[in-house]
Every structure is written in structure tokens, then in C-alpha cells.
C-alpha positions in Angstrom: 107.1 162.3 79.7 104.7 164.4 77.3 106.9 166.6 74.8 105.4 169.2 73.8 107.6 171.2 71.0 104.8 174.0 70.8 105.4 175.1 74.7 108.7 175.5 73.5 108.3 178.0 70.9 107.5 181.8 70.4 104.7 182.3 67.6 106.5 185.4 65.0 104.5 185.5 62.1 102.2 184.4 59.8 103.1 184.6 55.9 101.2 185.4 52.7 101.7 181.2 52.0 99.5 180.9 55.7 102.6 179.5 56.7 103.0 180.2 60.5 107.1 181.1 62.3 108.0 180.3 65.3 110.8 181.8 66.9 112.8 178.9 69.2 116.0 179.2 71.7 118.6 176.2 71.9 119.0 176.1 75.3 115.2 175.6 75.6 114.9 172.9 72.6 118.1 171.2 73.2 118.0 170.0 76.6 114.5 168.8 76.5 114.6 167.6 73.3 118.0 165.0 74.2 116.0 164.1 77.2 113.2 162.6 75.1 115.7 160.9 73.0 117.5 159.1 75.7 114.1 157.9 77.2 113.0 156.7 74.2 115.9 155.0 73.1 116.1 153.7 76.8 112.4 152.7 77.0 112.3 151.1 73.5 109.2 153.1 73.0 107.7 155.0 69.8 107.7 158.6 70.7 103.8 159.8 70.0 105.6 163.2 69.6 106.4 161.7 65.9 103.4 159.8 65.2 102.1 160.8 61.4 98.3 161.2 61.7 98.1 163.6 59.0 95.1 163.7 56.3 97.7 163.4 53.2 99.3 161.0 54.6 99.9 157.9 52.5 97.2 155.3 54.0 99.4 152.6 53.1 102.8 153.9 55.3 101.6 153.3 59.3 101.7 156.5 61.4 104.9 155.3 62.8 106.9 154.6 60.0 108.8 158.2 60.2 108.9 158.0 64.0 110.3 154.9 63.4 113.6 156.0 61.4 114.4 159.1 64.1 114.9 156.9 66.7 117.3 154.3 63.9 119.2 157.7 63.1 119.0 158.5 67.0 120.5 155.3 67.9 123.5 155.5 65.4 125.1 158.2 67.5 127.5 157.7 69.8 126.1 157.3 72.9 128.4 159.8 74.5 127.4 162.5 71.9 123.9 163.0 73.8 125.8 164.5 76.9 128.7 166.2 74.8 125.5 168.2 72.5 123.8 169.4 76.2 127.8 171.2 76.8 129.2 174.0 75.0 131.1 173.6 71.3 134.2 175.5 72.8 134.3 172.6 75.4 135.8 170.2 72.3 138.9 169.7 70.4 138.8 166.4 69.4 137.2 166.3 65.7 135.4 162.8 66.6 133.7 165.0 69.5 133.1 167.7 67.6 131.3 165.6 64.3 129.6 163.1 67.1 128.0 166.2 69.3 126.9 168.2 65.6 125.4 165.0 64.7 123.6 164.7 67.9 122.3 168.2 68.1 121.4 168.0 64.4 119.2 164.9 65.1 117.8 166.6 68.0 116.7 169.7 65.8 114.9 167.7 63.5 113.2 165.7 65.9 112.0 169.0 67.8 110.8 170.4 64.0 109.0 166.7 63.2 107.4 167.0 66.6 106.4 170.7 66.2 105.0 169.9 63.0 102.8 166.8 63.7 101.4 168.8 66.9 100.3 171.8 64.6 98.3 168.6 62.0 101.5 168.7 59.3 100.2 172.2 58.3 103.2 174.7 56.8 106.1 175.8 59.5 108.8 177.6 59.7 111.7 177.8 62.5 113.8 180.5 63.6 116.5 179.4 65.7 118.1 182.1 68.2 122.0 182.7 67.9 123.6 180.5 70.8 127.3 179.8 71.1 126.9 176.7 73.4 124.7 175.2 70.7 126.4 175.7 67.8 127.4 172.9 65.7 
């Protein structure tokens, strides 16, 4: 599964820092997003999404070294949490829910940004997320 977090994303504006805005929905970046995550957790594989192949990047740290701690901070959630982030906040009481799905969705987001920003060569981004009840932490 390729991932691409540009095709996801509406291009807003460029500022006077050449820093470039992209406009994103959640129920877009969400869903996809947890799907990668559960196939690479699942596959045991390092997602090329994440890969660091930028310039500046320190030539001692291998490209994978960042990729490498999303999927650790991926695999702390509880497992459950990946299919409670995909249903609506209102759906939850429980506070162990609630903290376990905002977690999830939180790792999500910055995988999506980390993915979004290796794809566009680590140069300056900024994200505007849309206003969506279902996703909100």
C-alpha cells in the first residue's frame, strides 16, 4: 500500500517564510492514515512514508531512525484504540476509551504530518485541519 499524505491534502497558501499550507479533512487523513498503521504494525515493516532522506539530515542517524520510533509510539496504544479513533468521540464514555482513542488519533496526525513532510524533501509546512466532530480528540 503506497501512502501518499500529499493526495490527501488541499494546497492554501504560500507564506512570506516560502512556507507552503495545506488545508486537510479528518475523515480523509484519519482513516487512511490508521490503515497504514495497522499494516505496518502487522507486517513488521518500516513505512517508506517516514524514511528521512533529507539533505540536513544528520549523516550519522540512518534514514529510518525517526520512522523507527512512530511505529514504537504506534505500538504502545492499545490495540483497540485504532478502531475506537476511526468512530465518533460522542460514541465514548469511558475515560480509558476516550485517552486511548485521543492517543491513537494523535499518533495518527503526526504520522500523516511526518509523511507529508518527507514527501515534500523536509522543506517548511504548515497544516490546517478542518473542524470535524467525529474526529475530535
Amino acid at each position: 500500500m503506497a501512502f501518499d499524505a500529499k493526495k490527501m491534502t488541499k494546497f492554501l497558501r504560500s507564506d512570506k517564510d516560502k512556507r507552503e499550507w495545506y488545508e486537510v479533512v479528518p475523515s480523509k487523513i484519519y482513516p487512511a492514515t490508521v490503515e497504514r498503521i495497522k499494516q505496518v504494525m502487522k507486517e513488521g515493516v518500516l513505512p517508506k512514508e517516514l524514511l528521512d532522506h533529507s539533505l540536513d539530515r544528520d549523516p550519522m542517524v540512518a534514514p529510518g531512525t525517526g520512522a523507527m520510533m512512530y511505529v514504537r509510539d504506534a505500538r504502545q496504544v492499545n490495540v483497540s484504540a485504532w478502531e475506537w479513533a476511526l468512530q465518533p468521540r460522542s460514541d465514548f464514555t469511558k475515560a480509558e476509551q476516550i485517552g486511548a482513542r485521543a492517543l491513537a488519533l494523535e499518533i495518527a496526525r503526526r504520522w500523516f504530518t511526518r509523511a507529508l513532510h518527507m514527501q515534500m524533501k523536509s522543506e517548511p509546512i504548515g497544516i490546517v485541519i478542518t473542524k470535524d466532530e467525529n474526529y475530535r480528540l
